[in-house]
C-alpha positions in Angstrom: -33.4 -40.8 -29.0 -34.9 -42.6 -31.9 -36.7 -40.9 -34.3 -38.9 -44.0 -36.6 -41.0 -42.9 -39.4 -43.9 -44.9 -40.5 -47.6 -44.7 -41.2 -48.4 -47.9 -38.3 -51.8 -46.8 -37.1 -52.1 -47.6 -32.8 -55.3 -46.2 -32.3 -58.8 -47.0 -32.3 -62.2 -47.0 -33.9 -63.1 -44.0 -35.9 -63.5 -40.3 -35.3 -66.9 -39.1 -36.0 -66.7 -35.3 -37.6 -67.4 -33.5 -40.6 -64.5 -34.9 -41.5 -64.3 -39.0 -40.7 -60.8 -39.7 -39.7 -59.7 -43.7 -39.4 -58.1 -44.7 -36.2 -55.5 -42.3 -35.7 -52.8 -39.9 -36.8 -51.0 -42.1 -39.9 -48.9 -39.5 -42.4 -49.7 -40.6 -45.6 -46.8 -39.7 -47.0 -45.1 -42.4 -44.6 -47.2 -45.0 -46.0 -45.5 -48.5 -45.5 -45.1 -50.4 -48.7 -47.8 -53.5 -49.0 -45.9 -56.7 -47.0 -44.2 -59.0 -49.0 -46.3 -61.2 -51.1 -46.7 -64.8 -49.2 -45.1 -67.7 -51.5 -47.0 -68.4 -54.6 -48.5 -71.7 -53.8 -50.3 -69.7 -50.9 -51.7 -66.9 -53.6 -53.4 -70.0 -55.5 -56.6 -67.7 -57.1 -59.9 -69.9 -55.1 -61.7 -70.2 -58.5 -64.9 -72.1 -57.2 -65.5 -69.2 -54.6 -64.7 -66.5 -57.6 -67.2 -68.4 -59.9 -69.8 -67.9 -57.2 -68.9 -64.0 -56.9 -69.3 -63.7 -60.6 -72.8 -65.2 -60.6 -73.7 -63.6 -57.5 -72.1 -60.5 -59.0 -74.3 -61.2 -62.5 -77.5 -62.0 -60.5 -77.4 -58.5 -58.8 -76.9 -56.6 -62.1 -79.6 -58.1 -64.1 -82.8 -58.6 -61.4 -82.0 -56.0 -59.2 -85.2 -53.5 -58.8 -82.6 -50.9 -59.5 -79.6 -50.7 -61.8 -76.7 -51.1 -59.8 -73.4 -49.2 -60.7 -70.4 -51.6 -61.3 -68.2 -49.5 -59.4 -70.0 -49.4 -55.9 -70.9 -53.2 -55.9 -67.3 -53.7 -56.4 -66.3 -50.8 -53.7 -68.9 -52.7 -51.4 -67.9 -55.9 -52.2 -64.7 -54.8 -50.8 -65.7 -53.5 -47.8 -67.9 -56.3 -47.1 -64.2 -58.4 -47.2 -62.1 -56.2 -44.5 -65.6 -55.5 -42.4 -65.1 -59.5 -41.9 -62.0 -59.3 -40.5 -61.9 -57.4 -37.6 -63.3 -54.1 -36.3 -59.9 -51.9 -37.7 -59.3 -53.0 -40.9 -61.2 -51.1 -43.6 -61.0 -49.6 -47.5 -60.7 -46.2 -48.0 -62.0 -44.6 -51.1 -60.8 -40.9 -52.1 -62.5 -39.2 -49.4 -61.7 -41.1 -46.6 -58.2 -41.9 -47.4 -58.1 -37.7 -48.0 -59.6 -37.5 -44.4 -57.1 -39.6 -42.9 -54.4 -37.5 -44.2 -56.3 -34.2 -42.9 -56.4 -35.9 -39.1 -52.8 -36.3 -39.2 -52.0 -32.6 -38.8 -54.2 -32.5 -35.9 -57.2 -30.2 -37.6 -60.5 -31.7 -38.8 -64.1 -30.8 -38.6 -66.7 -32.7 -36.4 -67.6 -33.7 -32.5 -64.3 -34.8 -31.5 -64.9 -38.4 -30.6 -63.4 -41.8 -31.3 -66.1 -44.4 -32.0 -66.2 -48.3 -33.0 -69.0 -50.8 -33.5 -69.9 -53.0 -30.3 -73.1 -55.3 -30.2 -74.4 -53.0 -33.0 -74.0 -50.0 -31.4 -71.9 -47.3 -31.6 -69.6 -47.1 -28.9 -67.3 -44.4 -27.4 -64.5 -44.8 -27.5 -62.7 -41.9 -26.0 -63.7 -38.0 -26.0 -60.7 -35.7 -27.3 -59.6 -32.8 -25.2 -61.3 -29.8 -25.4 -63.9 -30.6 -28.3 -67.7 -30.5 -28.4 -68.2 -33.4 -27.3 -66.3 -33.3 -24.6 -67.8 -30.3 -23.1 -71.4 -31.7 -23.7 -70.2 -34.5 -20.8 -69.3 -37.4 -23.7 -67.8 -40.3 -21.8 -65.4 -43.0 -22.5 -67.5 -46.2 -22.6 -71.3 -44.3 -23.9 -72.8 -46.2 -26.2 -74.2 -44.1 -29.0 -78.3 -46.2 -29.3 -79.4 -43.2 -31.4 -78.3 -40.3 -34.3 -81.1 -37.2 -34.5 -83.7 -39.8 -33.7 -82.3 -42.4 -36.0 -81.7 -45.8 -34.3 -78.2 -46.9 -35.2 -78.7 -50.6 -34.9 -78.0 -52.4 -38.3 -75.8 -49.4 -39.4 -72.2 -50.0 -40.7 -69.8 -48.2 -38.4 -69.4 -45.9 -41.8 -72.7 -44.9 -41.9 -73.3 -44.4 -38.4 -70.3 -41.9 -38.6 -71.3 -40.6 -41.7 -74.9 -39.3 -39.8 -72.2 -37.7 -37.3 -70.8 -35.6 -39.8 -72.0 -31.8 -40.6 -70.7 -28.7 -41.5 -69.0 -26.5 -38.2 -71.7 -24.8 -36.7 -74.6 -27.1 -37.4 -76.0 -29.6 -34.3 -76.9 -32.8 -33.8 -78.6 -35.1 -30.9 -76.6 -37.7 -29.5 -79.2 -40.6 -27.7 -76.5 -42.2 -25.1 -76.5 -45.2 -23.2 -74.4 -45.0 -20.0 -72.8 -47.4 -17.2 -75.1 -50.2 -15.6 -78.1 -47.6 -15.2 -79.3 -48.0 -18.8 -81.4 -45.5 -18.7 -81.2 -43.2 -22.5 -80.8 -39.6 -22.5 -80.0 -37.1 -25.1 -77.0 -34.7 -25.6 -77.6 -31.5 -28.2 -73.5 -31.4 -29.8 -72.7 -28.2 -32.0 -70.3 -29.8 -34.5 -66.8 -27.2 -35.0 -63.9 -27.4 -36.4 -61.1 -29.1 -34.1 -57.7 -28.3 -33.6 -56.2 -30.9 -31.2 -53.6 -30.0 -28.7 -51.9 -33.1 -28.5 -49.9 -32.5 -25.5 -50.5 -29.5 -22.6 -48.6 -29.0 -19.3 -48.5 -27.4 -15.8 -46.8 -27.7 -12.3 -49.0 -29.0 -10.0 -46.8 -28.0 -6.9 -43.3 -26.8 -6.6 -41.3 -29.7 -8.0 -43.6 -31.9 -9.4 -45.3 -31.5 -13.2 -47.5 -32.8 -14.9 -48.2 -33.4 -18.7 -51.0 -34.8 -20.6 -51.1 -36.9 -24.1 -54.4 -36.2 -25.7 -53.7 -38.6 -28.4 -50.1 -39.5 -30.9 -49.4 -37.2 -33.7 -45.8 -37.0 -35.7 -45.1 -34.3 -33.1 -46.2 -35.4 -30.3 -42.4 -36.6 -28.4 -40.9 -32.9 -29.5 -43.9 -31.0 -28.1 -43.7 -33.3 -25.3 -40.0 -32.6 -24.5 -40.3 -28.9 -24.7 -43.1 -28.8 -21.7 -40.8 -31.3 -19.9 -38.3 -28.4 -20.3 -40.6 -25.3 -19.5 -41.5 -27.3 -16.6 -38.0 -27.9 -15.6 -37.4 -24.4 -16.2 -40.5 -23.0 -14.0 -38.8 -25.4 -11.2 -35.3 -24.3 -10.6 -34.2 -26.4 -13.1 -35.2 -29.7 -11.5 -38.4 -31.9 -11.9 -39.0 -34.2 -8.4 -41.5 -36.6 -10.3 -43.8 -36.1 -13.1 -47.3 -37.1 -13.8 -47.9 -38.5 -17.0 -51.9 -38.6 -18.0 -52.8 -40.9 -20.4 -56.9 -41.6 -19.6 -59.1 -41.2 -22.7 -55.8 -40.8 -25.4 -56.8 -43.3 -28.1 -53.6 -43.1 -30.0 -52.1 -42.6 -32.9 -49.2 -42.9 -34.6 -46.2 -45.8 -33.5 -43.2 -43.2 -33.9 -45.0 -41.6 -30.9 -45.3 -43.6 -28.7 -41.9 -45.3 -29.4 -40.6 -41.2 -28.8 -42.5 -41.1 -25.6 -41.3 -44.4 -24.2 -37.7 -43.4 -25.4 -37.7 -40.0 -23.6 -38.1 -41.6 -20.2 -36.2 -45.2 -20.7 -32.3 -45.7 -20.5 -32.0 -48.8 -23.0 -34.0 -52.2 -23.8 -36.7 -52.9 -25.8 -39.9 -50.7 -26.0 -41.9 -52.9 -28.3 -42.2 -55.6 -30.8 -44.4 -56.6 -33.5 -45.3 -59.5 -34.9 -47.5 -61.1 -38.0 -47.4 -63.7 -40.7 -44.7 -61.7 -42.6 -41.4 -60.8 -42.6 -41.8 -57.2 -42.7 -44.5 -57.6 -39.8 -42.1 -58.4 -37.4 -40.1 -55.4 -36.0 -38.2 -54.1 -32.7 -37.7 -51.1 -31.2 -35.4 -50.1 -28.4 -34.9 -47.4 -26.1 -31.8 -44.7 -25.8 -29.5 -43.7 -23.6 -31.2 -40.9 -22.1 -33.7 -40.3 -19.5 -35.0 -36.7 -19.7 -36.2 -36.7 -15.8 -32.4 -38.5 -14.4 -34.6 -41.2 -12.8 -37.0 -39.0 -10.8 -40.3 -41.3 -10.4 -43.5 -41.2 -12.9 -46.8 -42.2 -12.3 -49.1 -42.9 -15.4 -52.8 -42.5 -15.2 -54.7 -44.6 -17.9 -58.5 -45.6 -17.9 -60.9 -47.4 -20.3 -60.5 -45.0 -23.0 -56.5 -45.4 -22.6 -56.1 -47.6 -26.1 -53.4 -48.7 -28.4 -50.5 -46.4 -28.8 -51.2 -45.6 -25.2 -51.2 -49.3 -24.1 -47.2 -49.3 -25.9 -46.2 -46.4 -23.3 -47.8 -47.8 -20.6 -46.5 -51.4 -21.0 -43.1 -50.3 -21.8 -42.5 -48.0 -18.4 -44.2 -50.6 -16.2 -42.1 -53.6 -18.0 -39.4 -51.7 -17.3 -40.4 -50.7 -13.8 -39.8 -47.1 -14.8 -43.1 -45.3 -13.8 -46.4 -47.1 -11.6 -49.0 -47.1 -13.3 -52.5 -45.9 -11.9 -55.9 -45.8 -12.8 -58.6 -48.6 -14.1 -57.7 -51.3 -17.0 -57.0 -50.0 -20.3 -58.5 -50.7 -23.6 -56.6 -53.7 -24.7 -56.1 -52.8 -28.3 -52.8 -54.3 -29.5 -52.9 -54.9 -33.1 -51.1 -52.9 -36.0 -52.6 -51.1 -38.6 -50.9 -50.6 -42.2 -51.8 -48.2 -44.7 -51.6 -50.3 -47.8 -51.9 -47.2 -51.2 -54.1 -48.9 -53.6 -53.2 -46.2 -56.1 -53.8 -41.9 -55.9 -57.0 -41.9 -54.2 -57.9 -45.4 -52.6 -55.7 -47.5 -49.8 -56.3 -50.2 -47.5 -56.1 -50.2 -43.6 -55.2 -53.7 -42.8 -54.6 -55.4 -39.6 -51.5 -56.7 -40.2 -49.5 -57.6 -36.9 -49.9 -57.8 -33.2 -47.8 -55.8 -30.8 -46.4 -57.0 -27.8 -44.6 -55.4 -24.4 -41.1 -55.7 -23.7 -41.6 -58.8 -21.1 -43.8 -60.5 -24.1 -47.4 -59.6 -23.0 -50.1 -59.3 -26.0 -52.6 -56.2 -25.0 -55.2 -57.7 -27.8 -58.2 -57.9 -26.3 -56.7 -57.6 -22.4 -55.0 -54.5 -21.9 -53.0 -53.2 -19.0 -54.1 -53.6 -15.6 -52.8 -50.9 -13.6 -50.1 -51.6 -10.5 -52.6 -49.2 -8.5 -56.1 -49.4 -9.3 -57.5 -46.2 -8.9 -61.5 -45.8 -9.8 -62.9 -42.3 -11.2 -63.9 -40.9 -7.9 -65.6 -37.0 -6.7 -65.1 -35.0 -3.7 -66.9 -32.8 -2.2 -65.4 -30.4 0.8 -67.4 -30.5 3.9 -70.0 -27.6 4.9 -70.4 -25.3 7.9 -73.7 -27.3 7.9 -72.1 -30.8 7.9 -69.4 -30.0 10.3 -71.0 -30.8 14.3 -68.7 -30.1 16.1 -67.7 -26.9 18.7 -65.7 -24.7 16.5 -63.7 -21.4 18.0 -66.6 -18.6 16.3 -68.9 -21.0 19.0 -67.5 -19.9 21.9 -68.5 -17.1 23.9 -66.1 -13.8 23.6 -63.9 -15.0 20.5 -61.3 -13.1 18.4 -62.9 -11.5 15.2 -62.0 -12.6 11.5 -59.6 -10.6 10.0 -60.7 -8.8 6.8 -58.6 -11.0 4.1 -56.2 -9.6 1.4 -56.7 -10.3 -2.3 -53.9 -12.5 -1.7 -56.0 -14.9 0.0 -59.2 -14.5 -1.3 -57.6 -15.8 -4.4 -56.3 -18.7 -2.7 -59.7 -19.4 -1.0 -61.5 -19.2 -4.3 -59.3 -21.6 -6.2 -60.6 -25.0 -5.2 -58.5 -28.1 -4.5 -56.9 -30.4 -6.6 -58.7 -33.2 -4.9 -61.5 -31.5 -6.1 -60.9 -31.0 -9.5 -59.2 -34.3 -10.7 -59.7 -37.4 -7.9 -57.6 -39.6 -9.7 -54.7 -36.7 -10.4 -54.9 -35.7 -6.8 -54.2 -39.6 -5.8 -51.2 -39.6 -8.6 -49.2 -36.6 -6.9 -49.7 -37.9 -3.5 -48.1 -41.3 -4.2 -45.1 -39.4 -6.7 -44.8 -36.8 -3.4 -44.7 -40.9 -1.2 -42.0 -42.0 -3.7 -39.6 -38.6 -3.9 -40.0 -38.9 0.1 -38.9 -42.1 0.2 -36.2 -41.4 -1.7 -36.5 -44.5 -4.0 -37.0 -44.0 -7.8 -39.4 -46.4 -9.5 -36.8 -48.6 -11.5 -35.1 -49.5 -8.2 
């Protein structure tokens, strides 16, 4: 399978931590080159809009009520340019472009969530596995209204992540909008230091696994590959179907989700790019290997399911190689480029749109599921709501037996269903499909 190596960003928003990583899992060292410089009529300097900087520029330096520092007018100045854009592209002084580096080997300090700016608020974007803030109830979709009592409207998304940030071990009060209730509560976060298990795995019954993508690091299709071959291993050998969990993975880096996609496909395209320039435009096909031989997949995506995610998804479904289930994703399909500046400053720049194999643009739509599947809760009936005559009512009947520790075990592990709806709903239709004996790309 192919193996690219680039520093595309496919992921989303920011992620708010001691240590402020920008959308994703880029290597730095990977860093694609600057595109190719447009012809030179089209890099004509506007000199009437310069002038205008320069005074503005002079104005601020001599009647400002404070002196201003030439470097961070410039800095902001900057900012203020790629801010204007769109909601991903951004400069990144020494710190930040430092930080982004740090996130890529899947370590970093802070709450563990990935955040963007919507309506002025900060919104969630996804919470990562097994973080603080997931375990303090963060949601995909929360909007963020206040910071330790400070109301984020107005902020940059920068500063509003830079309130976020802390030293491991010290808290800070989240003030959360959620859903259509509106109604503000507070959540009490311990900031840590994160290590982020990209991928984990188990068998959900004999036959069938199940593997979840927290987000897209430079390992991400080898890790993924080995569970695929522990679970084969704890299976005689064989995997029936597989359940691939995508919900709340924000992305990451292209080269995984290109692996991904690979691992599963038998040939065609996985997905294309395309900008204004020539080195925007690029295509990337599958292998001739399919690490299950065909057995059926069902993807589970959801709100927080953005970017890198969106390739995988659209790939298998174009393909008609997994059905996917769940709620619409994100609809983030635009590619970041880490443009070095020099050592210690870079751009992230928007610079291309991706697009499925059959030509659909997820900017701004996403991907609709084949089986929509809402976040649902169950709740096992009681002795109290259960009516009707049971055998212990009639008159005369056979004692219980005193159970093993066999079965007290089983008793006291609850259901699937109850644990994970949506999961529960995915192995029922991959049990449907291995029944039925026909694959998904047939």
């Amino acid at each position: 399978m192919m193996r690219p190596q680039f520093a595309l960003l496919f992921s989303v928003g920011i992620l708010a931590g001691a240590v402020a990583r920008y959308s994703g899992m880029a290597h730095a060292e990977e860093a694609l080159p600057a595109p190719a410089s447009p012809p030179s009529q089209e890099r004509k300097l506007p000199l009437d809009e310069l002038r205008t900087f320069a005074d503005v520029f002079g104005r601020i330096k001599a009647d400002y009520v404070e002196e201003a520092q030439d470097k961070s007018l410039i800095e902001n100045a900057i900012r203020g340019m790629l801010s204007g854009l769109d909601p991903h592209s951004a400069y990144l002084n020494e710190q930040e472009y430092r930080d982004l580096q740090v996130g890529t080997r899947g370590e970093f300090g802070g709450l563990g969530i990935e955040v963007g700016l919507e309506d002025g608020f900060v919104k969630v974007i996804a919470p990562i596995d097994d973080t603080p803030a997931q375990r303090a109830g963060v949601q995909a979709g929360d909007t963020i209204i206040r910071i330790d009592d400070k109301p984020v409207k107005g902020l940059s998304l920068n500063d509003a992540v830079k309130l976020m940030r802390g030293e491991p071990g010290t808290k800070i009060q989240l003030t959360i909008l959620r859903g259509t209730d509106q109604k503000p509560f507070d959540l009490t976060i311990e900031r840590a230091v994160i290590q982020v298990a990209s991928v984990k795995s188990r068998t959900l019954e004999p036959g069938f696994g199940y593997v979840r993508l927290a987000n897209f690091q430079g390992p991400t299709t080898e890790d993924m590959l080995k569970a695929i071959e522990e679970l084969k291993r704890a299976n005689d050998g064989v995997l029936n179907g597989l359940v691939l969990d995508l919900r709340n993975n924000p992305g990451g880096v292209l080269n995984g989700a290109v692996g991904v996609s690979d691992a599963f496909l038998t040939g065609g395209l996985i997905v294309y790019t395309q900008g204004r320039v020539k080195d925007s435009k690029m295509q990337f096909k599958a292998g001739p290997d399919d690490v299950l031989a065909g057995a059926p997949i069902i993807v589970l995506v959801n709100g927080g399911s953005a970017s890198a995610s969106e390739i995988v998804a659209g790939a298998l479904q174009d393909h008609k190689r997994a059905v996917i289930m769940g709620t619409q994703t994100f609809g983030k399909g635009s590619v970041q480029t880490i443009v070095p500046i020099d050592d210690t400053s870079a751009l992230k720049l928007t610079t291309a749109r991706y697009y499925t194999p059959s030509g659909r643009s997820i900017q701004a739509q996403g991907i609709a599921p084949d089986i929509k599947l809402e976040r649902g809760e169950f709740k096992p009936l009681t002795e109290q709501d259960m009516s009707s005559l049971k055998e212990a009512d009639l008159i005369r009947h056979l004692g219980q037996e005193t159970p093993t520790d066999q079965s007290k075990e089983k008793t006291a592990n609850s259901p699937l269903v109850a644990e994970d709806f949506q999961l529960a709903e995915a192995l029922n239709v991959l049990k449907g499909l291995n029944i039925l004996g026909h694959p998904v790309n047939q």
